[in-house]
N, C-alpha and C positions, 0 to 999 in steps of 0.2 A: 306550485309549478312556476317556473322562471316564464312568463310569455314573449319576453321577449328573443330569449334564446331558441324557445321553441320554435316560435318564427322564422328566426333565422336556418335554423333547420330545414324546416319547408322551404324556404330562398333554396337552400343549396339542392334541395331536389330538384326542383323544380328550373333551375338552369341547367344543371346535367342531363336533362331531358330536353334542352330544347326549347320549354315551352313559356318560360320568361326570360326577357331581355331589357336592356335601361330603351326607356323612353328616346325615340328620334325628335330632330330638333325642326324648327320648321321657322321662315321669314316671316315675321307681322305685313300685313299688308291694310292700311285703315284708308277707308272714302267715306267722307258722308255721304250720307244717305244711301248707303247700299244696304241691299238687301238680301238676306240669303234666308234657306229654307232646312229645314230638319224634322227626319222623324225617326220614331221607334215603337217597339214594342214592347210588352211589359213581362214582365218574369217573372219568374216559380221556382220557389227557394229548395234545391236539395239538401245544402249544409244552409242552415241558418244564420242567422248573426242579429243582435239587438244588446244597445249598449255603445257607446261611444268613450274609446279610451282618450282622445283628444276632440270634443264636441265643436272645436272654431273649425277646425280641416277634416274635419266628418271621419277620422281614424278609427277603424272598430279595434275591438278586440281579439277578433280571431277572423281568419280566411274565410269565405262563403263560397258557395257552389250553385250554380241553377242556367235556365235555360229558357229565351223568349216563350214565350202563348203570343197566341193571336185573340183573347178575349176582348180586347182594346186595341186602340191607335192613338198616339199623339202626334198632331204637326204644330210645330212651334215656326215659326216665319220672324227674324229677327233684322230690325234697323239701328243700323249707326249713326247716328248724329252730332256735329259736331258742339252743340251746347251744353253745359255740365250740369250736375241735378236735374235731369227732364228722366231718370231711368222710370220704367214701369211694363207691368204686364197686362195683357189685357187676356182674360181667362174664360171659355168658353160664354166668352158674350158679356162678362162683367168684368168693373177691373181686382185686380189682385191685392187686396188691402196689407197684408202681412210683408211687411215692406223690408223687416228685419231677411226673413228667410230668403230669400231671393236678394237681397242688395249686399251681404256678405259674401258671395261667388262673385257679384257685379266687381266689386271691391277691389278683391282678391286678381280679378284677370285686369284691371284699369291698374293696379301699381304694377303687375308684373310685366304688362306692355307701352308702358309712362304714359297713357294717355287720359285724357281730361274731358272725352266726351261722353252722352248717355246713349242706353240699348233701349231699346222699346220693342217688345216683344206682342206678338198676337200668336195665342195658343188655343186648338182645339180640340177637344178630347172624344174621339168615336168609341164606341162600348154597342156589342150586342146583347148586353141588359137593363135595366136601370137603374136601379140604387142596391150598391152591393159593400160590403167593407173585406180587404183581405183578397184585392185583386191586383193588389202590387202596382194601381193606374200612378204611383208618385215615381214609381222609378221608371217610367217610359216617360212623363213630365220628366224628368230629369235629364235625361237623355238626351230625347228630341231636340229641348233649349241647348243643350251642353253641344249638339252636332253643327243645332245654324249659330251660336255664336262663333265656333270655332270657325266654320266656313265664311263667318263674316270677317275675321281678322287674322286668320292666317293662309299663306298660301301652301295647297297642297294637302292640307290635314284632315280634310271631311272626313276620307274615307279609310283613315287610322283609328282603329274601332278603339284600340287601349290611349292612345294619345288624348281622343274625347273621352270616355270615361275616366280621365283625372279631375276633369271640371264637373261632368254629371257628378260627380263624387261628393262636391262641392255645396249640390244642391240639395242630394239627397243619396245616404248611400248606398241602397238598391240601385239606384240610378247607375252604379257603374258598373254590376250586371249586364244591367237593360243597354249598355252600349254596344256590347259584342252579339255580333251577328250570329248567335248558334249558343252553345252548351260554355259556360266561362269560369272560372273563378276570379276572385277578388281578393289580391295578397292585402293581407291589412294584420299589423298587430303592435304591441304597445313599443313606441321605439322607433316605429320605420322611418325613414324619411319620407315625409308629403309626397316628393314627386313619384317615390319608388312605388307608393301605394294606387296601384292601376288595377283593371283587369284586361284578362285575356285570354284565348281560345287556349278551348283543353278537348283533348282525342277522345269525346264520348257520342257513342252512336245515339241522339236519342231518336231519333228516326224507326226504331225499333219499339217505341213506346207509344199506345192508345192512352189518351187522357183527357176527359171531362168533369168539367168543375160547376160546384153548385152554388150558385152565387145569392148570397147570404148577407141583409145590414144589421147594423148595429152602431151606434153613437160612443165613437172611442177614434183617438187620434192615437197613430204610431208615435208622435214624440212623449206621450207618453210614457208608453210602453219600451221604450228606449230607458228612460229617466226608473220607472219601477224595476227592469232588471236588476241593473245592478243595486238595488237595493236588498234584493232576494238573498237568504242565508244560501239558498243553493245556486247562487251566479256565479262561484269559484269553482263548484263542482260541477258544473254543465261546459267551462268553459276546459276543466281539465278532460272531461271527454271528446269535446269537439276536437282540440288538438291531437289524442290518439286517433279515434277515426279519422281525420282528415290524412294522417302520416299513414294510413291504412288502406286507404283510396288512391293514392298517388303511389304508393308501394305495390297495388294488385292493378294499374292503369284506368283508374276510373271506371271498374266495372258498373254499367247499367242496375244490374240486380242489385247491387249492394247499396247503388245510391237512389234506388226509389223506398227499400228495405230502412234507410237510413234517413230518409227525408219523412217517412212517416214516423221510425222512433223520435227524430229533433222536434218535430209537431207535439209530440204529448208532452218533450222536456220544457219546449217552450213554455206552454201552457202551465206546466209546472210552477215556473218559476216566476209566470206572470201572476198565477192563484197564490206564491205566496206572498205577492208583493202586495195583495187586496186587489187584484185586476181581473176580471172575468173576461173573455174574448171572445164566450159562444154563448149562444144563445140557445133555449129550450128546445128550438127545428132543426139545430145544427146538434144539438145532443143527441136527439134521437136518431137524427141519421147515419151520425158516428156509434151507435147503440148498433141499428140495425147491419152495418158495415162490419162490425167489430162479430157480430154473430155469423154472419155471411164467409169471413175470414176465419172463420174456426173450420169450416170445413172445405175453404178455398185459397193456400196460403201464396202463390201467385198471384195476388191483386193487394195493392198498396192507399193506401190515402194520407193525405198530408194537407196543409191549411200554415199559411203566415198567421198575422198579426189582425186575425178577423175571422169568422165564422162561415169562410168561402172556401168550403173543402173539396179538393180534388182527388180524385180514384183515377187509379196508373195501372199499368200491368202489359206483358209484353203479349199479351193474348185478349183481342177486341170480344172473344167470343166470351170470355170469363166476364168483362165489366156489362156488357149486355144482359147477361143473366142476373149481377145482382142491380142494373137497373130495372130492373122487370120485376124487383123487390120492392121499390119505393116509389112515391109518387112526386118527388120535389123537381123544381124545371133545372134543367141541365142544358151546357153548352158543350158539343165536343169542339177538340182544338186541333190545330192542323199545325205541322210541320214547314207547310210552305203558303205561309202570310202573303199575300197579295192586293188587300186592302187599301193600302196607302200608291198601288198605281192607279187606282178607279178613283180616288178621291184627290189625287195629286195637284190635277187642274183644278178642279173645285176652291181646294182649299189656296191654293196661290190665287185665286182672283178675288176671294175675300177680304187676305191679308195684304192685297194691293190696297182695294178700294179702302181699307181701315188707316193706312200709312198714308193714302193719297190725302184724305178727312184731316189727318194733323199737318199740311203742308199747306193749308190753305191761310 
């Protein structure tokens, strides 16, 4: 299959409809020392994606689909400064050593705005669990950072949800998901041009949907799992499905049913393709509860479950009364998730008087 043609393809629906358009353009506006703020939320893959067909400019292979949770929070608090090489992140209380992954987006936005000074970032991560893998917390990091850089250097643009998801994009490609306020997809395929590849708001109700996730670890890094894809004999043949389904979604209007229906088959393909690459993603507690789900689903086929890039599986279904009964089968701790996130105004204040007093500490 041609991907990049089929891409194209998708492009042309998807502007006959409305619902992509090219990127608006916005004035640079640089101060030292100012300071801006950004957050977001993190998201839950209905089409998936894993595999990078261009890995400098984060280009996947195929369009993605999904929608915020409120499991998490990231505020990221970002400073301008006018001295050059001083960039760094300071990350839930420690600083950010992986200097590679973060200073390629820094790069990337300092040539395209000619300027010559550093960001200094302070980032903190809220979670109402503790250590879980496969909660998608790198694409609300993504985000977050990607909204107060933007707000720190251009005028007007915070609240352009697709305009910041080109730079989340940059940092992590969930991340340009996680920028849109609601249900998005992610144009991405072999060919596109950098800037065309953004996300943006798509006509799906998920407000119709109950959903709690089990949040599950395990000692495994998504770039990996990127890098094993496509190494998989079946990464040509997952990728050739993804493109009919998703021309299949956007031809029925992004029906709900289809795309919770379709976010738990892409869960077992993932997995597929990750076991053939020698990659395991779940572990013995996450088996059996996909064991016990899988039996429960035999005789209840309105309830759905799906899981990324980790052992943190979520059950969906447009009937609260159905996932209650088969939580009343199992005994693992569960978080339900809500529609309308409100977390980041009760912590708003908080976290601005940290990330002062941490910015005020390097000016002295």
């Amino acid at each position: 299959m041609d991907y990049h043609y089929e891409g194209t393809v998708i492009l042309k629906k998807l502007i006959n409809r409305g619902l992509y358009k090219k990127l608006d353009s916005y004035n640079k506006n640089i101060e030292g020392n100012k300071t801006t703020l950004g957050y977001s939320y993190p998201i839950k893959a209905f089409e998936k994606f894993l595999g990078y067909y261009d890995n400098y400019n984060k280009i996947a292979y195929n369009p993605s689909i999904s929608f915020n949770t409120d499991f998490s929070l990231c505020f990221s608090a970002c400073m301008y400064i006018n001295e050059n090489s001083k960039d760094s992140v300071f990350l839930d209380g420690a600083y950010y050593k992986n200097t590679e992954r973060y200073g390629m987006p820094l790069n990337f936005i300092k040539k395209e705005l000619k300027i010559d000074g550093s960001f200094i970032f302070f980032i903190r991560r809220y979670r109402k669990y503790e250590n879980a893998k496969g909660m998608s917390e790198s694409s609300a990091v993504a985000s977050a950072v990607a909204r107060s850089i933007v707000k720190n250097v251009y005028d007007g643009a915070y609240n352009d949800d697709s305009f910041v998801s080109r730079y989340a994009r940059l940092v992590s490609g969930s991340g340009t998901r996680a920028s849109v306020n609601g249900p998005s997809m992610w144009l991405s395929y072999p060919g596109i041009n950098e800037r065309d590849s953004f996300a943006f708001e798509i006509p799906l109700n998920v407000k119709k949907m109950n959903y709690y996730i089990f949040p599950k670890a395990i000692e495994y890094e998504t770039a990996n799992a990127h890098k094993a894809a496509v190494e998989s004999i079946f990464y040509e043949k997952w990728l050739d499905n993804k493109y009919s389904k998703i021309n299949e979604i956007i031809d029925n209007e992004f029906p709900l049913n289809i795309l919770m229906k379709r976010s738990m088959d892409d869960m077992f393909n993932l997995n597929s393709v990750l076991l053939s690459s020698g990659n395991v993603i779940q572990t013995p507690e996450s088996i059996n509860l996909l064991k016990n789900f899988l039996n429960f689903r035999s005789k209840n086929n309105n309830i759905y479950i799906t899981g990324d890039t980790g052992p943190s599986l979520m059950v969906m279904s447009e009937d609260d009364s159905l996932i209650k009964e088969f939580l009343n089968t199992v005994d693992d701790f569960y978080i339900r998730g809500s529609h309308n996130p409100d977390a980041h105004n009760a912590l708003y204040k908080k976290f601005e008087k940290e990330a002062n007093e941490y910015f005020d500490t390097l000016k002295i």
